[in-house]
Steps between C-alpha positions, in 0.01 A plus 500: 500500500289595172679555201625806330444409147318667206154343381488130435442459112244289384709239315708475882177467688432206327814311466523600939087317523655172252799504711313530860240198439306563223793372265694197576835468686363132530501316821728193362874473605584470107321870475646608742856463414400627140430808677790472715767528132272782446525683763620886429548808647462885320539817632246802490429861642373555787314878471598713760787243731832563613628155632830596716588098503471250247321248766167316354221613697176356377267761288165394658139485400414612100167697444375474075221603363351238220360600185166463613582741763543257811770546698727175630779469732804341426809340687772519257800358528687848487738669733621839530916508456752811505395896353173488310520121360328219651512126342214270374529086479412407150438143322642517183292425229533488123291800411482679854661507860223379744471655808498319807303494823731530836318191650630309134848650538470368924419130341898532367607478845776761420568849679492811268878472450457133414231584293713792349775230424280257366320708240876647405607188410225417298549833356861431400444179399190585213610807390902539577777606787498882520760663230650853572565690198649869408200735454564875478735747695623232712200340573492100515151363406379141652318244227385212495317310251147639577462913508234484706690333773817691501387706818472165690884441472501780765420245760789249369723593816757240335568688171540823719715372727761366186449858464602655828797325435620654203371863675571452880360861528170420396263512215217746427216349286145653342170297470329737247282223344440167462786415216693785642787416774818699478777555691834660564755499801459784744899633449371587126339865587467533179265205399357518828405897484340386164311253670353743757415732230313246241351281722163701570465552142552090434266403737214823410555368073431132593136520541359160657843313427651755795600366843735718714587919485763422755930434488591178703867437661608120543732464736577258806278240339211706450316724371417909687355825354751725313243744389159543566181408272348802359229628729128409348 
């Protein structure tokens, strides 16, 4: 399956080459488990999907276009997810997030929800446990300690679940952008009408920091489509 995704930039192209061979994941155990505590996981758009499920289903073969005009394919480690988001394996590093071949993220030995697990807990562990804090009309905003990996905490079943607990009835949550994760539970109309109303013109503001146009319901353990991403 080929990906649904706007243009590779430039400045991704590269850091997708360094990460797929050209760069060095190193072949040593000791590199290996460098990369391993590095290991993390983001969440972007995907142009034009509406994932019914949130199962990982890998995103396929890459085509980029170099600056010199010649085009490359790439095997990313990416994987479409649940409305119009799919996730990408990173390595964090400290000026940049590396991206990551799908034969590197294979030598981990670990399925996608291992993988997704792993690169969590690195997550939480570098830059902070997910806080929940009061935003505006009755919306709850998720933080951590890096903005541009609050929309990550979406995948953090564990914090959601503590949740669910708290709202048996189930919790309605927006993906706008990449430091943008809100949420509110789905017996308060009123934050959640507000919520279907703003959330098209969060995502359409953000620029290249936007991920999803669409509402998500967690409930059961996991996560379905309350409203539909805009159509593009």
């Amino acid at each position: 399956m080929l990906t649904r995704l706007r243009p590779l930039s430039k400045s991704f192209i590269f850091s997708a080459l360094l990460g797929m061979g050209l760069g060095s994941l190193g072949n040593s155990a000791q590199a290996a488990d460098v990369d391993r505590d590095n290991l993390m996981v983001v969440l972007r758009e995907s142009i034009g999907a509406n994932e019914k499920d949130d199962a990982l289903k890998p995103s396929g073969i890459a085509k980029a276009k170099l600056p010199d005009g010649k085009e490359v394919e790439l095997s990313p480690a990416w994987f479409e997810f649940i409305g119009d988001m799919h996730i990408r394996f990173v390595i964090d590093e400290p000026t940049t997030m590396r991206g990551i071949s799908s034969e590197q993220l294979a030598a981990f030995n670990l399925s996608p929800q291992e993988a997704v697990k792993l690169a969590l807990a690195n997550i939480k562990r570098v830059y902070g446990e997910p806080t929940a804090t009061p935003w505006t009309g009755g919306l709850m905003a998720v933080k951590g300690k890096s903005p541009d990996l609050n929309s990550s905490y979406f995948l953090d079943l564990d914090f959601w679940n503590a949740l669910l607990r708290k709202h048996p009835e189930g919790i309605v949550a927006a993906v706008p952008k990449r430091g943008g994760l809100v949420f509110a539970s789905i017996s308060d109309v009123k934050a959640v009408e507000a919520l279907r109303k703003g959330v098209s013109f969060l995502f359409s503001s953000s620029g290249s920091l936007r991920v999803s146009s669409a509402l998500y319901l967690f409930k059961d353990g996991k996560w379905s489509v309350f409203q539909d991403p805009l159509k593009q």
